[in-house]
C-alpha positions as CSV (number, residue, x, y, z in Angstrom):
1,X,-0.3,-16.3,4.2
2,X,-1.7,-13.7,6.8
3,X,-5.3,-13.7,5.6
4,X,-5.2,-17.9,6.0
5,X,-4.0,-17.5,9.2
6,X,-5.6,-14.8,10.6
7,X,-9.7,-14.0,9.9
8,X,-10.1,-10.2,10.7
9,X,-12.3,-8.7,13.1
10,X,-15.4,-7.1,12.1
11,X,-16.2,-3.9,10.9
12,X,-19.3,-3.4,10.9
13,X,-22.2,-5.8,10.5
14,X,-21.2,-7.5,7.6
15,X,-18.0,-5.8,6.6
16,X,-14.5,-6.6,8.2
17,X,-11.6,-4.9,8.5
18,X,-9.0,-5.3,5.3
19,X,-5.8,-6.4,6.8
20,X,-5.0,-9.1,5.2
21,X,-5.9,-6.9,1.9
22,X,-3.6,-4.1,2.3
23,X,-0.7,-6.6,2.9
24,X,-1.9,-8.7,-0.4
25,X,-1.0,-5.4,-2.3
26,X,2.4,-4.9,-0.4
27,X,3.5,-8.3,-1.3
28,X,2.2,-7.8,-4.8
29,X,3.7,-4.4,-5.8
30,X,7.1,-5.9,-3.5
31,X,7.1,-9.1,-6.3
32,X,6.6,-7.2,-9.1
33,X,10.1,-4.9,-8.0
34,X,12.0,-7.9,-6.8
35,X,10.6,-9.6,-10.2
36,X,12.7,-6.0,-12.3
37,X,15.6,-6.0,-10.1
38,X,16.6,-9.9,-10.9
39,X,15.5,-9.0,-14.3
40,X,12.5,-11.5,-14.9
41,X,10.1,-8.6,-16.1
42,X,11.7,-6.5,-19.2
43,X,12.7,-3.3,-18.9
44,X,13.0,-2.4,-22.6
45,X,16.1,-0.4,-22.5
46,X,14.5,1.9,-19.6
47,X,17.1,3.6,-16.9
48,X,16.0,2.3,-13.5
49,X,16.5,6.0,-12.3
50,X,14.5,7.1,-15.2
51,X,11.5,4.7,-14.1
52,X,11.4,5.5,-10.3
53,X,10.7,9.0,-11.7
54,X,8.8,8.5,-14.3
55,X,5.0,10.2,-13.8
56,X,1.6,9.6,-15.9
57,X,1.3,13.2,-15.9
58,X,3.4,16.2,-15.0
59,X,1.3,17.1,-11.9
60,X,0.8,13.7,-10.6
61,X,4.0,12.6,-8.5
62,X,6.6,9.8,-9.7
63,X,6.1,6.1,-9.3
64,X,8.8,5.9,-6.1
65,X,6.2,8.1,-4.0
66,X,3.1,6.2,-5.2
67,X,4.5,3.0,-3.7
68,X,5.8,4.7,-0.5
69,X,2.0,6.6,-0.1
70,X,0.4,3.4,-0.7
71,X,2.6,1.8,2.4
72,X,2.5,5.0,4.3
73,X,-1.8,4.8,4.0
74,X,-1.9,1.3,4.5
75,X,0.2,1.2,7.0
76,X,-1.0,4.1,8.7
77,X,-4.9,3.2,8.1
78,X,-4.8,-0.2,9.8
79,X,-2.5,1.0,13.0
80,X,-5.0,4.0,13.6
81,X,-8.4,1.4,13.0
82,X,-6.2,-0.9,15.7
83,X,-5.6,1.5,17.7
84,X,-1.9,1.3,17.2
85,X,0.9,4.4,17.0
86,X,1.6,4.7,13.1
87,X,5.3,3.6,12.6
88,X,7.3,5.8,11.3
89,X,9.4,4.8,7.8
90,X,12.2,7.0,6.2
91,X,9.8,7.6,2.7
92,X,12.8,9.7,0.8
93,X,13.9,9.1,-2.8
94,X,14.7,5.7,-3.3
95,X,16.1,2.7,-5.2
96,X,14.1,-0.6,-6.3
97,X,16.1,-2.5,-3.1
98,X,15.1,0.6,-0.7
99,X,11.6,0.6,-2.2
100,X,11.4,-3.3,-1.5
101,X,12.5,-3.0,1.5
102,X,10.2,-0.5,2.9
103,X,7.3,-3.3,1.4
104,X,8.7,-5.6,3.9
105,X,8.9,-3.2,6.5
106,X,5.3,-2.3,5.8
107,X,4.3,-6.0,5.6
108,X,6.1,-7.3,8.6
109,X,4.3,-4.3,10.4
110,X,0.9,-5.2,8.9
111,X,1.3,-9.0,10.6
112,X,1.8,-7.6,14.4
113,X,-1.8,-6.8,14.0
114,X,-4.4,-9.0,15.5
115,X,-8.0,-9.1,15.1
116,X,-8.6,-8.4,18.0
117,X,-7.3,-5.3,17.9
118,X,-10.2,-4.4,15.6
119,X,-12.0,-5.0,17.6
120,X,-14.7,-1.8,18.1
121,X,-12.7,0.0,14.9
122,X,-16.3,0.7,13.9
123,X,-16.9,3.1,16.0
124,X,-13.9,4.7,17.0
125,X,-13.2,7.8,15.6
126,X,-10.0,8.1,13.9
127,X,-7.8,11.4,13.7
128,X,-4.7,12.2,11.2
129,X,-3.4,15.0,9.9
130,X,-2.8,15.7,6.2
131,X,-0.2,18.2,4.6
132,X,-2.9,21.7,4.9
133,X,-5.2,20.2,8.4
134,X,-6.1,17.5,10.8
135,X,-9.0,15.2,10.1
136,X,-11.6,12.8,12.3
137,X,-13.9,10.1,10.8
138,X,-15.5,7.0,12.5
139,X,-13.9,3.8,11.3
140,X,-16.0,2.2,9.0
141,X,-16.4,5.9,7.0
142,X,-12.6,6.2,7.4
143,X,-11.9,2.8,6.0
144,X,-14.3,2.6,3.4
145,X,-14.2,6.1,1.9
146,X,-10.3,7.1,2.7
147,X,-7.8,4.0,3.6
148,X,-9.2,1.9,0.9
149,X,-9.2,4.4,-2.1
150,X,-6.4,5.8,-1.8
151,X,-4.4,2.4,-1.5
152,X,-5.7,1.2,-4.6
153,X,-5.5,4.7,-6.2
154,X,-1.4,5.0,-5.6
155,X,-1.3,0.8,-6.5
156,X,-2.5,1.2,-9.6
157,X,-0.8,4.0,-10.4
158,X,2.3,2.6,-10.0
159,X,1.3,-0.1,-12.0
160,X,0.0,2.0,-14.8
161,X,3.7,3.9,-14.7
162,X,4.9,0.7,-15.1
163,X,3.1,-0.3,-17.9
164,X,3.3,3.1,-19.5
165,X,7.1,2.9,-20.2
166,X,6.6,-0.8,-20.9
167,X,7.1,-3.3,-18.7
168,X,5.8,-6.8,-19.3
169,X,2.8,-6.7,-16.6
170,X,-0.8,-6.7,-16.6
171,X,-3.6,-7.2,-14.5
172,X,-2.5,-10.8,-13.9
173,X,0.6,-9.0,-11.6
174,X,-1.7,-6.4,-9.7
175,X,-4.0,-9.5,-9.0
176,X,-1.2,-11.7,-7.6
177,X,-1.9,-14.4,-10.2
178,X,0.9,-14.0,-12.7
């Protein structure tokens, strides 16, 4: 929908910037919960509570923040490159309905943006602080080596905690295909 109707601006000589990508991974992880709360994807017996805090690995954090990180960098990565404030989403504990609303939220935010408000993103240097500092990079490093990673790092991890108790998914789902 977005990317048909909006081409983004460029990046750099021959990249552009992702827009319509981060909000194709909003909308897919936002299916995929709206497909387990009207119960078309099977759940195998697993407590809904259970599975929003369900990890891959005792240090790595539960699937409820790696779909609220992947909004929060997404949404956060393309207001800074359009030189946009970051909006501001509660990103507490959360149920399926919370966690797809917050998707929508994310999206909805994601199509106020305009190309041409990528315009120059390139070359303008971005600053945002993390938990332990504050950090600057030009765009195109920003986007390519931060923004970008780390939404597909916390999308597929919440996809892999899906599968990993069970749920009838694949890469079909994460690709928007199924």
């Amino acid at each position: 929908m977005f990317a048909q109707q909006h081409r983004p601006a460029r990046i750099h000589r021959h990249r552009r910037i992702p827009g319509p990508r981060f909000q194709m991974h909003h909308i897919q992880v936002g299916r995929t919960l709206r497909r387990i709360l009207n119960g078309r994807i099977v759940m195998n017996n697993v407590d809904p509570a259970v599975l929003l805090n369900t990890r891959l690995f005792p240090d790595m954090l539960p699937l409820t923040m790696q779909i609220v990180i992947a909004g929060d960098i997404a949404r956060g990565g393309a207001a800074r490159l359009a030189g946009r404030d970051v909006p501001a989403f509660d990103s507490g504990t959360a149920t399926f309905g919370q966690l797809v609303d917050g998707l929508r939220h994310s999206i909805a935010f994601l199509e106020t943006l305009t190309p041409e408000q990528f315009n120059g993103a390139e070359d303008r240097t971005v600053t945002w602080n993390t938990r332990s500092s504050s950090k600057s990079m030009q765009g195109t490093p920003y986007l390519f080596q931060h923004v970008l990673p780390n939404v597909y790092f916390h999308v597929s991890t919440a996809y892999g905690i899906l599968r990993h108790v069970g749920l009838e998914i694949g890469k079909q789902d994460f690709l928007g295909k199924a």
